[in-house]
C-alpha positions, 0 to 999 in steps of 0.5 A: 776152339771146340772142347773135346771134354765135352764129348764125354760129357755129352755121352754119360750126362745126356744119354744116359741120366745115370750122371746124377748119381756116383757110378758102381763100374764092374769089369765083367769081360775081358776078351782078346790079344794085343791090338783087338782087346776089348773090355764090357764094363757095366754100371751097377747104379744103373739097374733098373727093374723092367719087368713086363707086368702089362705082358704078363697080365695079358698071358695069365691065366685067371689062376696065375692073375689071382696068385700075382695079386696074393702075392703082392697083398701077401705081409709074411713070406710065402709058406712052402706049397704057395703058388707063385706067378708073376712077370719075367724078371727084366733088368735095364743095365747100362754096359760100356764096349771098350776097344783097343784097335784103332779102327773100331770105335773108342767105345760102345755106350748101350743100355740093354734089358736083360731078361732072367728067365729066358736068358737074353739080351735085347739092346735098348739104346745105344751110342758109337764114340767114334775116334775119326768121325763124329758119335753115332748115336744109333736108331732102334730100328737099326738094334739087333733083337732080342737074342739068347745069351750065348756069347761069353759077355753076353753070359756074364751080364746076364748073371751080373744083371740077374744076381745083383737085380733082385739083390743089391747087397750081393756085390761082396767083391771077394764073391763076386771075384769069383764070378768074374766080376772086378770091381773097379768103383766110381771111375766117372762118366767113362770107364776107358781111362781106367782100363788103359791105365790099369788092364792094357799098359802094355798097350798103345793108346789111339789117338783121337783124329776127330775133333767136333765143332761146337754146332755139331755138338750142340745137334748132338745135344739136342739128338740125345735130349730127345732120345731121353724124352722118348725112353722117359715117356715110354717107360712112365706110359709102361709104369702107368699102364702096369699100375693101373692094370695091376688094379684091375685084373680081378675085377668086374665091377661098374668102374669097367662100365665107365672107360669110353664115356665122356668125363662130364657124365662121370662127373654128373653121376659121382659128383665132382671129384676131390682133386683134378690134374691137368697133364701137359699131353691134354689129359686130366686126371681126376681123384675121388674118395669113397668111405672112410677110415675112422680110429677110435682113441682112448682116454691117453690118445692110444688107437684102440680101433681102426676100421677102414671103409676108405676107397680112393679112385683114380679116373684118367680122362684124355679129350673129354673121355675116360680112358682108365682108372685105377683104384686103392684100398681094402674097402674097393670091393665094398665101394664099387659093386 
């Protein structure tokens, strides 16, 4: 006999791998009379920092580009006067839709990135738990687009998402309260049991009428298996590509002169590199290093200098060819002219 318990693990165990952790549920909306409640809860454990650096390096102008890179090499905070740059504060929030009403779903489980400076929302994954039919787990050309902040919910996951994005230590629930934000704690995979049980006892629960069998879960699985592998991949390409343009803005040197060449006249040029990984997409990554760091020591063991000539190179190769690179250490402009 199908287990309808399953259903709930399916959707916060698979879509969302938010389930490895305990969840930090917030209320942060509640709208509606008796029978057409809803409620927006969001899990504070699954903020994710998304911002748009490869976006940013493409806009800025050189003067921007050098400010970011200051700032980033930058140990003591910024003097007052110091130009500041970067990309767009972004979060990725996880955000539970609960309805009373029996014809509306039992609830909405989106992820949404949240975009500070322009306050706005943009959906980025997004699953139907339906009471009389099977879960819909919704394609992205089906999301709405991005949109303005403008909605009362959609207000207050904005100044949640870009109150505690930059600063997880600012959820002082008796701050927060005053926001509009009530903490609930870890209700689990699912907030509904809490907010039947504790914000809508007046009310009368719906009762699910639709029970999946088991080979129809099991599709579900696998749908939602292979949703998480796309965003998993998609956001490790972003990361990767973030990092290594980030190396190179700034930069003109003979590293540039390499991407497009094949991987063996790299090889024949600067030697076998130190460490090779092969990627499972057919790609290989190669590690060299220029330089080195040598520390002086006393007669006690005590470092009484340390010059760092180090520069370690990162040389992605994909069907035999470079296709970028990224670099590492104060001695890179000195290594690679």
């Amino acid at each position: 006999m199908p287990n309808p318990g399953r259903v709930a693990s399916l959707i916060g165990g698979l879509l969302f791998a938010s389930s490895a952790h305990a969840a930090d549920s917030w209320v942060i909306f509640t709208g509606g009379e008796t029978p057409n409640r809803e409620a927006w809860v969001v899990d504070a454990q699954s903020l994710a920092d998304r911002s748009d650096l490869v976006g940013f390096l493409q806009r800025a102008t050189p003067a921007e580009q050098n400010a970011y890179l200051k700032q980033l090499r930058r140990r003591e905070p910024a003097k007052p006067g110091d130009p500041v740059a970067g990309p767009e504060p972004v979060y990725e929030i996880q955000v539970n839709t609960v309805y009373e009403n029996a014809t509306k779903p039992n609830r909405l489980v989106r992820k949404y990135w949240v975009n500070c400076s322009q306050n706005s929302v943009a959906i980025r994954t997004s699953l139907i738990q339906w009471r009389d039919r099977p879960m819909e787990n919704v394609p992205p050309d089906k999301f709405e687009p991005q949109a303005e902040a403008i909605a009362p919910w959609q207000v207050q996951l904005v100044r949640f998402a870009c109150l505690v994005g930059p600063d997880p230590k600012a959820k002082a629930p008796a701050e927060m309260m005053k926001r509009g934000f009530f903490s609930i704690g870890d209700v689990g995979q699912s907030p509904v049991d809490f907010i039947w049980a504790s914000l809508w006892k007046d009310g009368k629960r719906p009762a699910f009428t639709y029970l999946p069998g088991d080979a129809e879960m099991d599709r579900t699985v696998r749908s939602l298996e292979a949703t998480v592998a796309r965003g998993q991949s998609e956001t490790s390409k972003a990361l990767d590509e973030s990092r290594r343009a980030a190396n190179r803005v700034g930069r003109n040197n003979l590293m540039d002169l390499w991407i497009g060449k094949t991987e063996q006249e790299f090889v024949r040029t600067w030697g076998p590199p130190d460490r090779v990984e092969n990627g499972a997409d057919g790609s290989r990554t190669l590690y060299l290093h220029r330089g080195e760091r040598v520390q002086g020591l006393n007669a006690y063991g005590h470092v009484v200098s340390d010059v760092n000539n180090r520069c370690d190179i990162t040389v992605l190769t994909t069907d035999g060819y470079v296709r970028d690179y990224a670099t590492q250490g104060a001695a890179c402009a000195q290594q690679l002219r």
